[in-house]
C-alpha positions, 0 to 999 in steps of 0.5 A, spaced: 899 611 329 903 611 323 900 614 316 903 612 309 901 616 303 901 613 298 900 613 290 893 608 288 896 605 283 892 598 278 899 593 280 898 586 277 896 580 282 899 574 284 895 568 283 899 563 287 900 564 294 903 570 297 907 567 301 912 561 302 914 557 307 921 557 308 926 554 314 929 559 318 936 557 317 934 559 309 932 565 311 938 566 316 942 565 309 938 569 305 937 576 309 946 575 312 946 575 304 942 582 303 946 588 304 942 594 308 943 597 301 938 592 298 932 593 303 928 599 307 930 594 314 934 588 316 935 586 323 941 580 324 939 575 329 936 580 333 934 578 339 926 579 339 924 578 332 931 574 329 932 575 322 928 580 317 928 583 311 923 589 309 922 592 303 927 587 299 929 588 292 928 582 288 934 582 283 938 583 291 933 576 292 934 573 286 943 573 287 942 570 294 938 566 293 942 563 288 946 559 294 939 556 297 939 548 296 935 546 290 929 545 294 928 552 297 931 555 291 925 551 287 920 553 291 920 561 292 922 561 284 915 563 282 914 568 286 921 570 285 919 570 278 913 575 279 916 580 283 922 581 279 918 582 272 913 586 276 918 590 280 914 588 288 918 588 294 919 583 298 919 581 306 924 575 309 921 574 316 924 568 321 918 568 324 921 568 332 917 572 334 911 568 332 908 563 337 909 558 330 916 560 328 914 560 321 920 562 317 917 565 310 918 569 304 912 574 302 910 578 297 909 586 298 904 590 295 911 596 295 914 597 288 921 598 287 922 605 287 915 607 291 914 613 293 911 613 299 911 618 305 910 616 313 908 621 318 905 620 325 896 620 324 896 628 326 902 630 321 899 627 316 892 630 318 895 637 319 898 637 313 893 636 309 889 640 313 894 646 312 892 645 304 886 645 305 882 639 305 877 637 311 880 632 315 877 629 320 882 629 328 880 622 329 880 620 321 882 613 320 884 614 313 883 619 307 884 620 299 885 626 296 886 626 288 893 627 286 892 634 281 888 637 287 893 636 292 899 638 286 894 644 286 894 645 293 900 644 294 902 651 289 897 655 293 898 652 301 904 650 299 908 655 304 903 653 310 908 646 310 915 645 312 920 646 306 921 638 307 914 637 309 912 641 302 917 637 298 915 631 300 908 632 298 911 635 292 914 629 290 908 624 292 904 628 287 909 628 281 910 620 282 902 619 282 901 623 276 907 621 272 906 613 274 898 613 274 895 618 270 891 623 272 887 620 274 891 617 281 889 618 287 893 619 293 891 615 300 893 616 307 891 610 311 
């Protein structure tokens, strides 16, 4: 099981649908038009799933769907719009892994610049285990408050790996400066 640690943050909601329709040769074009740079993952014409792009960044998006046909280019407008203006990632998919074959375009719940660390379950809960909070072996998910794990992290900090450290570290210093102090970090 992967974990992702992540800063719980109040993002603004999309009131449309998530996802458009697309077909897969819009897909296609979009993805071979996005560069490895532009998103965390993209497969060309794999043989299992076909196109995917993860992670995307919306101003990426925005160029190459300027080549899309009028109708694809209206119909992903909307969500296109919100993403740039809230900074959320977005997700291509050719759907050829699916038994519908749906080609889509989605909406993430990522930022742009999202700090984020994804560890095995049990890396993650030695981790946290390590800075001193209880974290059941067999947890499906766990929060811990931001200022409790930078303050941890000052105490136990060397029970960690320097990488393991410093991306706590780092996950802590985002949450505080991008939420407040407030935010709270979730393993899940």
């Amino acid at each position: 099981m992967t974990v992702t640690l992540h800063a719980v943050q109040n993002l603004p909601s999309y009131a449309g649908e998530r996802r458009v329709v697309l077909t897969r040769d819009a897909v296609a074009q979009l993805v071979n038009a996005i560069s490895d740079s532009d998103c965390n993952l993209r497969l060309i014409d794999d043989r299992q799933c076909g196109y995917i792009a993860d992670g995307v960044n919306p101003d990426a998006l925005a160029i190459a769907a300027a080549s899309l046909d009028p109708a694809s280019r209206e119909s992903i407008a909307p969500l296109l719009a919100f993403a740039l203006i809230n900074r959320f990632e977005l997700q291509l998919d050719s759907g050829d892994d699916r038994p519908s074959r749906e080609a889509m375009l989605k909406l993430t719940d990522t930022r742009v610049g999202e700090v984020q660390v994804q560890w095995t379950a049990s890396h993650a809960w030695s981790a946290l285990g390590a800075l001193g909070f209880a974290v059941e072996a067999d947890a499906v998910g766990y929060n811990v408050a931001a200022k409790e794990l930078a303050a941890a992290l000052k105490v136990y900090g060397q029970a960690l790996t320097p990488r393991d450290c410093w991306a706590l570290t780092d996950l802590a210093r985002y949450a505080l400066t991008r939420v407040g102090p407030e935010a709270e970090i979730v393993a899940a």
